[in-house]
PDB file with SEQRES, HELIX, SHEET and CRYST1 records, atoms N, CA, C and O in Angstrom:
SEQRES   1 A   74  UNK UNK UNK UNK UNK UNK UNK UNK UNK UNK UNK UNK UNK          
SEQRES   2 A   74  UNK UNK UNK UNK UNK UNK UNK UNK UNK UNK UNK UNK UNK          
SEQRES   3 A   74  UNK UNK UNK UNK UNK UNK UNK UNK UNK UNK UNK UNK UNK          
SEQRES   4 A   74  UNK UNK UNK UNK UNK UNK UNK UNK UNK UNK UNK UNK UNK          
SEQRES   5 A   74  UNK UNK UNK UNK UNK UNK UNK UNK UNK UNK UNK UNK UNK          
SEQRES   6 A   74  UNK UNK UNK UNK UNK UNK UNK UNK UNK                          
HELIX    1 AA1 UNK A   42  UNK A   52  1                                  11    
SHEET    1 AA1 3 UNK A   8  UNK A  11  0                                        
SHEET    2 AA1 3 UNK A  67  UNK A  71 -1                                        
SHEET    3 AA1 3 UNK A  61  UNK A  64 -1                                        
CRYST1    1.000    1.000    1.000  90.00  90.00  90.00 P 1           1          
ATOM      1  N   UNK A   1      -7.364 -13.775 -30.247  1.00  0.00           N  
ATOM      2  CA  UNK A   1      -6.829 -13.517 -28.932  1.00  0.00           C  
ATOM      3  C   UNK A   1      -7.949 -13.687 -27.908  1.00  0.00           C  
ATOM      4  O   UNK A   1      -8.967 -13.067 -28.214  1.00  0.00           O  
ATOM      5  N   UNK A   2      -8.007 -14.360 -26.793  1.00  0.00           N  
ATOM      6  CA  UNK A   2      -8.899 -14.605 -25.755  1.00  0.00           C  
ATOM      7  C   UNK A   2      -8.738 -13.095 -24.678  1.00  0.00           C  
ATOM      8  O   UNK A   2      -8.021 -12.133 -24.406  1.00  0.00           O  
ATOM      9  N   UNK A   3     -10.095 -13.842 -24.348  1.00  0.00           N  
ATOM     10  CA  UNK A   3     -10.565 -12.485 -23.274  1.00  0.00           C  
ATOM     11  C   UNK A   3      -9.479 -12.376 -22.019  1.00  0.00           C  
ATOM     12  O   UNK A   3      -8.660 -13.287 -22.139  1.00  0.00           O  
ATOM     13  N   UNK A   4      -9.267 -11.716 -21.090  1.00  0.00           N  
ATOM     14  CA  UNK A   4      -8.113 -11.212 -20.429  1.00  0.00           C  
ATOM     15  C   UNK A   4      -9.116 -10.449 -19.628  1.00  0.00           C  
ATOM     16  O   UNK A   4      -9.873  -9.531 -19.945  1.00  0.00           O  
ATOM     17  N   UNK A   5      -8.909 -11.093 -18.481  1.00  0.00           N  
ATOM     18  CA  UNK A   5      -9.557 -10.557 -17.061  1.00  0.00           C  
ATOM     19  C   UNK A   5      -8.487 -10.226 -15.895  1.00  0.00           C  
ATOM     20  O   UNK A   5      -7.438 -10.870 -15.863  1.00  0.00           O  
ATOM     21  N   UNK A   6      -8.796  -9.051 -14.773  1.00  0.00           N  
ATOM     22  CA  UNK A   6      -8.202  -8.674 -13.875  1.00  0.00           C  
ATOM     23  C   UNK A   6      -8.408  -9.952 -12.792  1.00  0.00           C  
ATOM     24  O   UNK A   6      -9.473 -10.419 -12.389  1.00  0.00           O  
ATOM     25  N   UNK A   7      -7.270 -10.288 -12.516  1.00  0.00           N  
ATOM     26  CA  UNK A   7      -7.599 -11.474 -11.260  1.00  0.00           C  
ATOM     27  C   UNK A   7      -7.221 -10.542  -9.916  1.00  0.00           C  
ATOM     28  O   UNK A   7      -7.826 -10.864  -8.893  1.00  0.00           O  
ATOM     29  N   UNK A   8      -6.414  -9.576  -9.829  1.00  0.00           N  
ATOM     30  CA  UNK A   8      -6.305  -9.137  -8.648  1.00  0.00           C  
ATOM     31  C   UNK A   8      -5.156  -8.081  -8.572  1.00  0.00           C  
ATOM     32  O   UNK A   8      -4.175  -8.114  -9.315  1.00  0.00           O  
ATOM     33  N   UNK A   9      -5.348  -7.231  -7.696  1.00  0.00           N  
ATOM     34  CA  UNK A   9      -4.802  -5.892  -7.985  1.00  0.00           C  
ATOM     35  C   UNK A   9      -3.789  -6.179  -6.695  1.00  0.00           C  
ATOM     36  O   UNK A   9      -3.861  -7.093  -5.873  1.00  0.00           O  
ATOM     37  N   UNK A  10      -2.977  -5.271  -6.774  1.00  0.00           N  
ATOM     38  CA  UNK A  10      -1.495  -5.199  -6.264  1.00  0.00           C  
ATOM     39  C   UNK A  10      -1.935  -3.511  -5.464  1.00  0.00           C  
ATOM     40  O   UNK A  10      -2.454  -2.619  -6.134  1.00  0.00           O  
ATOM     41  N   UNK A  11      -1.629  -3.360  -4.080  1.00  0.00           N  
ATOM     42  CA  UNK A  11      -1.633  -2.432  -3.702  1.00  0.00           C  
ATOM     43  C   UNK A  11      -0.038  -1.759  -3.010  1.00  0.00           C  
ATOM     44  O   UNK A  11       0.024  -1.910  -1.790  1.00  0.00           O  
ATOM     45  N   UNK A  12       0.799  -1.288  -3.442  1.00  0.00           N  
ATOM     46  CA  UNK A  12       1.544  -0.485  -3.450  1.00  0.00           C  
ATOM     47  C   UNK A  12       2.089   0.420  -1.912  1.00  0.00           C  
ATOM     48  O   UNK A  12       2.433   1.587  -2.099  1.00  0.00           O  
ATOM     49  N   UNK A  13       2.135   0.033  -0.882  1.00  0.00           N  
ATOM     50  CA  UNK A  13       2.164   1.073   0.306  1.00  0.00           C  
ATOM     51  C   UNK A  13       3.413   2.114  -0.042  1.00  0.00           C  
ATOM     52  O   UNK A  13       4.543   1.696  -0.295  1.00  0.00           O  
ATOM     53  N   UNK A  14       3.026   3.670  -0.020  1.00  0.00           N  
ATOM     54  CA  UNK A  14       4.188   4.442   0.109  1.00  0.00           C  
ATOM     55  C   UNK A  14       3.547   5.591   1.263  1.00  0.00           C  
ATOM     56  O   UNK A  14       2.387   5.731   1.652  1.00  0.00           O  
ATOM     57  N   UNK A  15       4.657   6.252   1.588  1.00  0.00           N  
ATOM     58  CA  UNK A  15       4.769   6.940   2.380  1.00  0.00           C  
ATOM     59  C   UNK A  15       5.724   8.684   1.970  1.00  0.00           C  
ATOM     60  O   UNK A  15       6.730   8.777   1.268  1.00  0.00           O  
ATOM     61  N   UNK A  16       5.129   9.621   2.539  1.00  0.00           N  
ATOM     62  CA  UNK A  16       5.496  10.662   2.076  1.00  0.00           C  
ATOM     63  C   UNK A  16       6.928  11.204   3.135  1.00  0.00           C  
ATOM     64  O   UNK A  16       6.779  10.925   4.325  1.00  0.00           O  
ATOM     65  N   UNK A  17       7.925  11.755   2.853  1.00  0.00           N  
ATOM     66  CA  UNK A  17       8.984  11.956   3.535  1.00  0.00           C  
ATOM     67  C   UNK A  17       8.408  13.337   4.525  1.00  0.00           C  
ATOM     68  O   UNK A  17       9.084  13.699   5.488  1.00  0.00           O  
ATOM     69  N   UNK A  18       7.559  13.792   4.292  1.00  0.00           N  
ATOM     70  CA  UNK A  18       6.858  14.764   5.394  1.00  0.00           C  
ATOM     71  C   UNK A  18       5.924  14.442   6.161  1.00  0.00           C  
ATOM     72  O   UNK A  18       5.197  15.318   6.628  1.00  0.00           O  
ATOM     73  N   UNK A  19       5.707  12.869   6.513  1.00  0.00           N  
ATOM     74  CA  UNK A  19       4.714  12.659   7.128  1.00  0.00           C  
ATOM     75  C   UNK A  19       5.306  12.149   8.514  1.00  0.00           C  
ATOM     76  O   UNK A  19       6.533  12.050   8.468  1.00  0.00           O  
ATOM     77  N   UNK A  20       4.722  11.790   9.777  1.00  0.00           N  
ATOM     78  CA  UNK A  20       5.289  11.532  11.168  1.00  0.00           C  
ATOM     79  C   UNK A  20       6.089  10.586  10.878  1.00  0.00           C  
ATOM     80  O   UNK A  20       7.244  10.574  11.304  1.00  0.00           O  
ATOM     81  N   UNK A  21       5.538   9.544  10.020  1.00  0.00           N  
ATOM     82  CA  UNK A  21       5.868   8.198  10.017  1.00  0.00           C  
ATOM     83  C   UNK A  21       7.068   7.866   8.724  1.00  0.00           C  
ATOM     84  O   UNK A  21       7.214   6.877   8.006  1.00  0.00           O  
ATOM     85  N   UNK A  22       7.869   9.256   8.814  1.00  0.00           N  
ATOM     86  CA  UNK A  22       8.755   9.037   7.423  1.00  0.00           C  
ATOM     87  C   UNK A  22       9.852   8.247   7.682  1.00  0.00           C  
ATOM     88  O   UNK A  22      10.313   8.062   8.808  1.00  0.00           O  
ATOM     89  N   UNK A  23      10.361   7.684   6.456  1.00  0.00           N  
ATOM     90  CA  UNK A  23      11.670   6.583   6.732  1.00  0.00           C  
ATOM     91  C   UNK A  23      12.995   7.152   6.660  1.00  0.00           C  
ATOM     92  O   UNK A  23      14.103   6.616   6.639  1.00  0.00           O  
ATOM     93  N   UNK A  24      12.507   8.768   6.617  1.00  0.00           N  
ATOM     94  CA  UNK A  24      13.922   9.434   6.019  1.00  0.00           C  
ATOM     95  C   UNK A  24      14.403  10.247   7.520  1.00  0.00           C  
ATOM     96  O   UNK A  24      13.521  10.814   8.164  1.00  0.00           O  
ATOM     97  N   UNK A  25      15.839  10.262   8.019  1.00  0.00           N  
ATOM     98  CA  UNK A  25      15.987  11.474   8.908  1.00  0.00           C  
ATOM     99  C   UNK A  25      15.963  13.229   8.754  1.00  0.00           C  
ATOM    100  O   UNK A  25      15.697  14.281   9.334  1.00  0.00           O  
ATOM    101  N   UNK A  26      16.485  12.591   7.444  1.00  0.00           N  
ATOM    102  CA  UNK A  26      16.942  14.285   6.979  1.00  0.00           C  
ATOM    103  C   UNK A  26      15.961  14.533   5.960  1.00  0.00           C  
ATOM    104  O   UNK A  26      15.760  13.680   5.096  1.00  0.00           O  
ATOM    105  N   UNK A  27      14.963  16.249   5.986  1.00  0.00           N  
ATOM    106  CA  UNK A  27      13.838  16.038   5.398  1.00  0.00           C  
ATOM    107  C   UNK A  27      14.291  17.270   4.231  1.00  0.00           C  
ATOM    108  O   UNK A  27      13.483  18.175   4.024  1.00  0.00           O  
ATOM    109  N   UNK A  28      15.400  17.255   3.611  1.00  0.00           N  
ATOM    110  CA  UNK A  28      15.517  18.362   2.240  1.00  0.00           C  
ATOM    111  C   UNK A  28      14.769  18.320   1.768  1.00  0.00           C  
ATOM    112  O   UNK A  28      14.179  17.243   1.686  1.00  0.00           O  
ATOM    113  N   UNK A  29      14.172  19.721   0.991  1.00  0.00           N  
ATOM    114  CA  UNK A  29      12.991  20.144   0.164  1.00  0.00           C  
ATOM    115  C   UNK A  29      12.890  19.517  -1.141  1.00  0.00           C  
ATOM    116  O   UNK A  29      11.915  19.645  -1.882  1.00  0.00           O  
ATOM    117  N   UNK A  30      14.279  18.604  -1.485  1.00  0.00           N  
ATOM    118  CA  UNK A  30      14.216  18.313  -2.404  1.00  0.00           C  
ATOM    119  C   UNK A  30      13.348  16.652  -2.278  1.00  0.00           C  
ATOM    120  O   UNK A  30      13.066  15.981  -3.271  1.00  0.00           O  
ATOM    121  N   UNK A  31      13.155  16.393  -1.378  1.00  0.00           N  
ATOM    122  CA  UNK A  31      12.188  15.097  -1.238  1.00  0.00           C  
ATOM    123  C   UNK A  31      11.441  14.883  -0.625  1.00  0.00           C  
ATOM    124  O   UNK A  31      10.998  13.742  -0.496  1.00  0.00           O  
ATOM    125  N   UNK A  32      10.801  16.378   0.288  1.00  0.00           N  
ATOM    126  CA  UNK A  32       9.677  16.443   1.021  1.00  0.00           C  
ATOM    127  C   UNK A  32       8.400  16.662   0.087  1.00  0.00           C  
ATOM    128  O   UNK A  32       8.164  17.450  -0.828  1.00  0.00           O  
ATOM    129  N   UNK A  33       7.604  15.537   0.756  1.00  0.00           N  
ATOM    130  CA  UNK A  33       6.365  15.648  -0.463  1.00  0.00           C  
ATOM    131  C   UNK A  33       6.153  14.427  -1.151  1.00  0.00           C  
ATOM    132  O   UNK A  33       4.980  14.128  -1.370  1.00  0.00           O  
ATOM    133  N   UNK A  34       7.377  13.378  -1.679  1.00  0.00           N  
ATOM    134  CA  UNK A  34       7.731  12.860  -2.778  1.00  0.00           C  
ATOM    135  C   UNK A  34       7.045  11.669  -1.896  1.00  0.00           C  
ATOM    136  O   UNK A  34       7.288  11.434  -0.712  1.00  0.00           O  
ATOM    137  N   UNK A  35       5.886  10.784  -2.973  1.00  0.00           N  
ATOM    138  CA  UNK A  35       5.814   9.100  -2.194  1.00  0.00           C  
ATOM    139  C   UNK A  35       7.262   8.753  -2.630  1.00  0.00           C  
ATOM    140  O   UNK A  35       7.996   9.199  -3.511  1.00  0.00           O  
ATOM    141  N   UNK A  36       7.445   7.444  -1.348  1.00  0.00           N  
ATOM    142  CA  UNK A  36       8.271   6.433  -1.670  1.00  0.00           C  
ATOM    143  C   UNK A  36       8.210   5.325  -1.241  1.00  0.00           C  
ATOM    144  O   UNK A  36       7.567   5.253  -0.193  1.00  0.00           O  
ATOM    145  N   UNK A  37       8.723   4.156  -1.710  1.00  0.00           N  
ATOM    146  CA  UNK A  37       8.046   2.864  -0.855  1.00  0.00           C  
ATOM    147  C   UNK A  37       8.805   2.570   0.395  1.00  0.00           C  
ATOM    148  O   UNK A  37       9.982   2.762   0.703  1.00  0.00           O  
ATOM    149  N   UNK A  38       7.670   1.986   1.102  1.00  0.00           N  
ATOM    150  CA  UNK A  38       7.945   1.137   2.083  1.00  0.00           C  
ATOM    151  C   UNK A  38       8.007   0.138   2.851  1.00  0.00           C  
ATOM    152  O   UNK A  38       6.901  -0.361   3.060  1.00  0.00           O  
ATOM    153  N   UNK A  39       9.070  -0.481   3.484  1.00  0.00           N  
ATOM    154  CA  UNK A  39       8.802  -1.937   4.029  1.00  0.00           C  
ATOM    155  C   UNK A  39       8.392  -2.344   5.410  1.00  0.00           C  
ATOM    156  O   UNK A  39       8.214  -1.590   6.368  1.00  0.00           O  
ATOM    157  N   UNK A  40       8.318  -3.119   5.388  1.00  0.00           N  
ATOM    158  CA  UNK A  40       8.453  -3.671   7.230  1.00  0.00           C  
ATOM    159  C   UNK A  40       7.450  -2.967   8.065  1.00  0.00           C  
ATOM    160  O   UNK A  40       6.471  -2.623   7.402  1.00  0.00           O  
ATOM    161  N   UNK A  41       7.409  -2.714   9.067  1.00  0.00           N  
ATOM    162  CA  UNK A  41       6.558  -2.861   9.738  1.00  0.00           C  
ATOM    163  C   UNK A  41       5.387  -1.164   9.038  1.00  0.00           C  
ATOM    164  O   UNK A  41       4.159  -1.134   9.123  1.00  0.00           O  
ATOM    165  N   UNK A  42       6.163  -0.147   8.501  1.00  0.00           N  
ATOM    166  CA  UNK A  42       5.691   0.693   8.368  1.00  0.00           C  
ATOM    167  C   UNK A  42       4.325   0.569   7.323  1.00  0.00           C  
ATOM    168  O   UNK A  42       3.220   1.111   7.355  1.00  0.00           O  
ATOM    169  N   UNK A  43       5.052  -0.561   6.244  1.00  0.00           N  
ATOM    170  CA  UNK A  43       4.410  -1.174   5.193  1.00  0.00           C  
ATOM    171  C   UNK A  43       3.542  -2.178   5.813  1.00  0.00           C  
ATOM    172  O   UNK A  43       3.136  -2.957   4.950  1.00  0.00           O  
ATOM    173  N   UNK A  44       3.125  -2.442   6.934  1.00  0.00           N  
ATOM    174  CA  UNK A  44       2.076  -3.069   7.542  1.00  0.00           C  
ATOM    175  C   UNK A  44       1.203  -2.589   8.464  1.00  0.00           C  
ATOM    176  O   UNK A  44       0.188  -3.130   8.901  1.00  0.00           O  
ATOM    177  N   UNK A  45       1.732  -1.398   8.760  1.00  0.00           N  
ATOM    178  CA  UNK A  45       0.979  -0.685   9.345  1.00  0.00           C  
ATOM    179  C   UNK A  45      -0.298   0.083   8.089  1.00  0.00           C  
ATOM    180  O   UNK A  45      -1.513   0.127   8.286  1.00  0.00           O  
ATOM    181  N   UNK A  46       0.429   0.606   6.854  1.00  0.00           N  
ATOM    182  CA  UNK A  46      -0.360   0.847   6.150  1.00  0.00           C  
ATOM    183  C   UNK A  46      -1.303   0.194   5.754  1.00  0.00           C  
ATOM    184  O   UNK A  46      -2.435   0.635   5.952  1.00  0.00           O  
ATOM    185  N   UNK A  47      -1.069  -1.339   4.921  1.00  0.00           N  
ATOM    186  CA  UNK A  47      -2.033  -2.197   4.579  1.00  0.00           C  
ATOM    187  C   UNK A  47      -3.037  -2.452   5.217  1.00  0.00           C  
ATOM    188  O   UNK A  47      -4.140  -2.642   4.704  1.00  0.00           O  
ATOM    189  N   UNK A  48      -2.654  -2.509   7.080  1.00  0.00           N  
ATOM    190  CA  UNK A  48      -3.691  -2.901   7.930  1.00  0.00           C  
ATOM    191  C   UNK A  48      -4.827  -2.037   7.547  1.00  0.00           C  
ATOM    192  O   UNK A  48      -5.874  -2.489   7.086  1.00  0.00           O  
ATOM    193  N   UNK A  49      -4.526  -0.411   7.807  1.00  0.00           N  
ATOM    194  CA  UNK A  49      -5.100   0.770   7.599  1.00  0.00           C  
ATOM    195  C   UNK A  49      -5.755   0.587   6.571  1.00  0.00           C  
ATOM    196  O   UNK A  49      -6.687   1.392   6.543  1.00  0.00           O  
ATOM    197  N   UNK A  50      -5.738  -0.158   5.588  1.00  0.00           N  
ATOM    198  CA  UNK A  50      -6.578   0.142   4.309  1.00  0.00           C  
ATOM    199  C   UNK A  50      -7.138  -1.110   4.426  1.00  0.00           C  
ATOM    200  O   UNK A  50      -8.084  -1.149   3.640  1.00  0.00           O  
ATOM    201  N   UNK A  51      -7.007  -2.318   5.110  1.00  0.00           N  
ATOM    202  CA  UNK A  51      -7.881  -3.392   5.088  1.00  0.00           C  
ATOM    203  C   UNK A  51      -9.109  -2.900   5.748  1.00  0.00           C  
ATOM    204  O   UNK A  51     -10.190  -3.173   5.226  1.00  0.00           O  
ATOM    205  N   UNK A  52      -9.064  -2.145   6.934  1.00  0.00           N  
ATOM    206  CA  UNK A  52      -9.920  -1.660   8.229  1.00  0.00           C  
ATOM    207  C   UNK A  52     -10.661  -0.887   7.222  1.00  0.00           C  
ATOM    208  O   UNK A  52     -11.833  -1.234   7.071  1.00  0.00           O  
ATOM    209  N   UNK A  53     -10.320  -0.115   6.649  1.00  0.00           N  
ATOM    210  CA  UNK A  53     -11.276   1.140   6.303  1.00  0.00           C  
ATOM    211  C   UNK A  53     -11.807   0.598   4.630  1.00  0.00           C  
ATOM    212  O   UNK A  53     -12.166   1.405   3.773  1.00  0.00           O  
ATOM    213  N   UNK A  54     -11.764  -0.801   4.429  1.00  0.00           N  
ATOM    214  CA  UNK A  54     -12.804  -1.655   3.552  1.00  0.00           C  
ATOM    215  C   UNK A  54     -13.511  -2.353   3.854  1.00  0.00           C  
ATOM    216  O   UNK A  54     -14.349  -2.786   3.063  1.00  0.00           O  
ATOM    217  N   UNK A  55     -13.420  -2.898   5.664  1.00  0.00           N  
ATOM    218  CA  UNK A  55     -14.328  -3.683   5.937  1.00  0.00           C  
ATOM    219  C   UNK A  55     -16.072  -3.436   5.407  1.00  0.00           C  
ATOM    220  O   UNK A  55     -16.888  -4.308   5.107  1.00  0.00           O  
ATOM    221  N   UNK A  56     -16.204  -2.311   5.424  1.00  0.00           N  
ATOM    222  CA  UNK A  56     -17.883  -2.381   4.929  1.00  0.00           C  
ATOM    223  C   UNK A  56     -18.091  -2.331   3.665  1.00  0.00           C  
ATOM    224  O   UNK A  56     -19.158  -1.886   3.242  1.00  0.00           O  
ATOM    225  N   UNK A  57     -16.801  -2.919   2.563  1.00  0.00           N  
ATOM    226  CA  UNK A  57     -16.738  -2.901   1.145  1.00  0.00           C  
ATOM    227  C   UNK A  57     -17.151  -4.422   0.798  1.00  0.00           C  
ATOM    228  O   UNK A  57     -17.775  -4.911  -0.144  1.00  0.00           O  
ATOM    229  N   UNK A  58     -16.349  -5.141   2.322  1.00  0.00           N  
ATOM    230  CA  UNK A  58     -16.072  -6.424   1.947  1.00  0.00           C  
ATOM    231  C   UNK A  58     -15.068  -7.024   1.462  1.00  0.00           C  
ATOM    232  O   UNK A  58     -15.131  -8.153   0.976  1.00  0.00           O  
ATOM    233  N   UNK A  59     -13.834  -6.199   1.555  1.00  0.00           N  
ATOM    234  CA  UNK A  59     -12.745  -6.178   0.483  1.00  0.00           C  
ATOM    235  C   UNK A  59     -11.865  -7.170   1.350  1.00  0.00           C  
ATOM    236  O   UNK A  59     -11.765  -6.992   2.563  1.00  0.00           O  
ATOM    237  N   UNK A  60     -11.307  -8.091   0.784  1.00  0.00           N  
ATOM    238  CA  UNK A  60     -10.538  -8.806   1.426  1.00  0.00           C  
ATOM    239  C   UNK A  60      -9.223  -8.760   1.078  1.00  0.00           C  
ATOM    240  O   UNK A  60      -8.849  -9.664   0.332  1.00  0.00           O  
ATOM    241  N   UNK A  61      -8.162  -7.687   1.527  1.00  0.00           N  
ATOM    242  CA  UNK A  61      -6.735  -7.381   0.920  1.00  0.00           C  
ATOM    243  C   UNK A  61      -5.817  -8.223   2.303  1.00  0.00           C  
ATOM    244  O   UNK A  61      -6.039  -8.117   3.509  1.00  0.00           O  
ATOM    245  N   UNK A  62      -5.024  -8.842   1.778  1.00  0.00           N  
ATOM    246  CA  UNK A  62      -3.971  -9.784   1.949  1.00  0.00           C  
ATOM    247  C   UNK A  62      -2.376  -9.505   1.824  1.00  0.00           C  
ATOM    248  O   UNK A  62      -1.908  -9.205   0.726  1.00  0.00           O  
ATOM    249  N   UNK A  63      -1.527  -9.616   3.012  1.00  0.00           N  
ATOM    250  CA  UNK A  63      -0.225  -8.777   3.337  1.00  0.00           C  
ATOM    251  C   UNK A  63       0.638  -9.765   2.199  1.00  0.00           C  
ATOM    252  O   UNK A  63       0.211 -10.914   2.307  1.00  0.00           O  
ATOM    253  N   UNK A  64       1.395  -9.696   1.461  1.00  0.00           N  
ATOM    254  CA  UNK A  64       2.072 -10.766   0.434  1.00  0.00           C  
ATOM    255  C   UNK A  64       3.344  -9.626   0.576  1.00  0.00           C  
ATOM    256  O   UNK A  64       3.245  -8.414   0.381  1.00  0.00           O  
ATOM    257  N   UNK A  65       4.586 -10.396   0.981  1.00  0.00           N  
ATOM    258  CA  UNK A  65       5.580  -9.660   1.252  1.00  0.00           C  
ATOM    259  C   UNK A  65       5.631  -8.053   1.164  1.00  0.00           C  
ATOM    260  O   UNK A  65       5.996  -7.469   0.144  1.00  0.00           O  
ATOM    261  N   UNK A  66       5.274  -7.482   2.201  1.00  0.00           N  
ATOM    262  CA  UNK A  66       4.748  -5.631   1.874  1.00  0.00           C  
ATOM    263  C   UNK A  66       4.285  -5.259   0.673  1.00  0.00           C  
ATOM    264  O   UNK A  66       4.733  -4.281   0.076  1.00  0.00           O  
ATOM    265  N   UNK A  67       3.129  -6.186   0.120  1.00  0.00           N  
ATOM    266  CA  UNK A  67       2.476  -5.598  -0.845  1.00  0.00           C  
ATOM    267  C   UNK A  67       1.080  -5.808  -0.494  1.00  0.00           C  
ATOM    268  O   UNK A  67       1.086  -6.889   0.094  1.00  0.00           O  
ATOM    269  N   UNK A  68      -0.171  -5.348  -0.533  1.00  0.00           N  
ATOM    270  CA  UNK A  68      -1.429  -5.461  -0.289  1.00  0.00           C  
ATOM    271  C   UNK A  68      -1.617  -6.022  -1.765  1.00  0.00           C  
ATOM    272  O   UNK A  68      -1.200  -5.692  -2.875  1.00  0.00           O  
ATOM    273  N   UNK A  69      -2.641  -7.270  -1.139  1.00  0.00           N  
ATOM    274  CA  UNK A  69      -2.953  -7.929  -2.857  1.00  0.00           C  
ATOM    275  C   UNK A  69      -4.285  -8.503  -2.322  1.00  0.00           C  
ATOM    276  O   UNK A  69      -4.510  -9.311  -1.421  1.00  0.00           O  
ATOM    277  N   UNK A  70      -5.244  -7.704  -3.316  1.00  0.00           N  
ATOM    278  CA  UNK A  70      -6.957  -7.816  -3.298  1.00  0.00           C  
ATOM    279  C   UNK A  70      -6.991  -9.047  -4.740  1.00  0.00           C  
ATOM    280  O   UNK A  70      -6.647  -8.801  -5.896  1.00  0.00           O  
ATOM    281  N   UNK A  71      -7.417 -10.122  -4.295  1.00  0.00           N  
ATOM    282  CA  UNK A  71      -7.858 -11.096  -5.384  1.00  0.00           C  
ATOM    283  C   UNK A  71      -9.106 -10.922  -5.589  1.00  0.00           C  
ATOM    284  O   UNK A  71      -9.932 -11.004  -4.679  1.00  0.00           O  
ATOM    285  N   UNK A  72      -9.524 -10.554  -7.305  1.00  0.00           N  
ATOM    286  CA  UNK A  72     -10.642 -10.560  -7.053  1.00  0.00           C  
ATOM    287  C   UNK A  72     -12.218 -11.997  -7.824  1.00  0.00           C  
ATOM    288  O   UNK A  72     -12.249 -12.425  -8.977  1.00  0.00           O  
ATOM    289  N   UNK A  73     -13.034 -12.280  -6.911  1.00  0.00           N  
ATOM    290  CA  UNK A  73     -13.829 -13.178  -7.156  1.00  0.00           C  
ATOM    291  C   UNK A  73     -14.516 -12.863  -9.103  1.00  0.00           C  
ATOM    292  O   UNK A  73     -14.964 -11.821  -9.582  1.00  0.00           O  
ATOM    293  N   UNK A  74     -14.341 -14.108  -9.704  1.00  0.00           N  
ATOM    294  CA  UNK A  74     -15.053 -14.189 -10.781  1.00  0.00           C  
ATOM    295  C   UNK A  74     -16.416 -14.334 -11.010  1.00  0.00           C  
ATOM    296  O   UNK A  74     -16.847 -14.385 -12.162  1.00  0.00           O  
TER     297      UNK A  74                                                      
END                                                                             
């Protein structure tokens, strides 16, 4: 079996139903707290947020239909 390398990680945006920016109106205890995913602009607002706060990593993460996707160099 050959070697098997990470080419690039998949970053995930979710959002908590208790946070300002929740997608939910109605906030029952039964799903306050809980991540869940998100799309559209909310899901780009996040990614941006995590591209910015890698700039001094160098990290170069990339919007691929509301998913953050870090390719990484061999």
């Amino acid at each position: 079996m050959g070697k098997k390398e990470c080419v690039k990680i998949i970053v995930h945006p979710v959002t908590t139903s208790s946070q300002n920016v929740s997608i939910f109106n109605v906030r029952s205890r039964g799903i306050q707290g809980r991540p869940v995913p998100v799309h559209g602009e909310v899901a780009e607002d996040i990614i941006d947020r995590i591209t910015e706060m890698n700039l001094e990593f160098d990290t170069k993460i990339v919007n691929a239909n509301d998913l953050g996707v870090i390719y990484l160099d061999k």
